[in-house]
N, C-alpha and C positions, 0 to 999 in steps of 0.2 A: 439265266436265259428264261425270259418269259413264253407258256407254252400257248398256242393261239387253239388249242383244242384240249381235250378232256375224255378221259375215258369216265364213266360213272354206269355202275351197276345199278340197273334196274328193276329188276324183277330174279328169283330166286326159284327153283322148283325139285325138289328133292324124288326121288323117286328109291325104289330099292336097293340098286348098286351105283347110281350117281345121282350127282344135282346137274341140273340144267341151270344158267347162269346167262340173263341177257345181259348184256354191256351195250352201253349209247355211246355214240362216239360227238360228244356236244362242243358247238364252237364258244369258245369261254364267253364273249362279249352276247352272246345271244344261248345263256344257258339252260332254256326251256325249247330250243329249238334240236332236235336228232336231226344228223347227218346223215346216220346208216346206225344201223344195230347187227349184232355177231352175238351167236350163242353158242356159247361153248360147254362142254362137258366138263364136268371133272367125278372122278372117282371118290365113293360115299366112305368118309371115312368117321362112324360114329362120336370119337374123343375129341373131332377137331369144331374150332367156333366158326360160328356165319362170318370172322373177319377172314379168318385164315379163305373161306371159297371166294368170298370178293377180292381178294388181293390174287390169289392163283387167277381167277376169272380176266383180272383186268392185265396182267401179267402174260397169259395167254393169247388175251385179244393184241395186246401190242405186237407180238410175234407173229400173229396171221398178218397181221397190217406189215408188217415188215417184209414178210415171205410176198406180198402181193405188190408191194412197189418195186422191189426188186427185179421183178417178171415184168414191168416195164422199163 
């Protein structure tokens, strides 16, 4: 199944006990174009790599986007 969107992390920002994490939500045929951006938290976990928060990041944004079509 071809996806006609895209989640892509953008911007990364760490802080004491979490990273803040923007995610684009890009339409693939126009992939310099944002649709909306979500920024979500995740809790700072020293051992772990920058893939490991963009994958939770992008993982989490699909969830809110799920929780919010639902409610319609």
């Amino acid at each position: 199944m071809n996806n006609k969107y895209e989640l892509v992390v953008k911007w990364m920002s760490p802080n004491n006990e979490y990273v803040s994490v923007t995610v684009d939500v890009v339409y693939r045929q126009f992939p310099k174009s944002t649709l909306f951006q979500l920024v979500v938290t995740i809790d700072l976990a020293e051992t772990k790599p920058i893939s490991f928060y963009e994958a939770e990041a992008v993982s989490q944004a699909k969830e809110i986007i799920k929780g919010v079509v639902n409610e319609f």
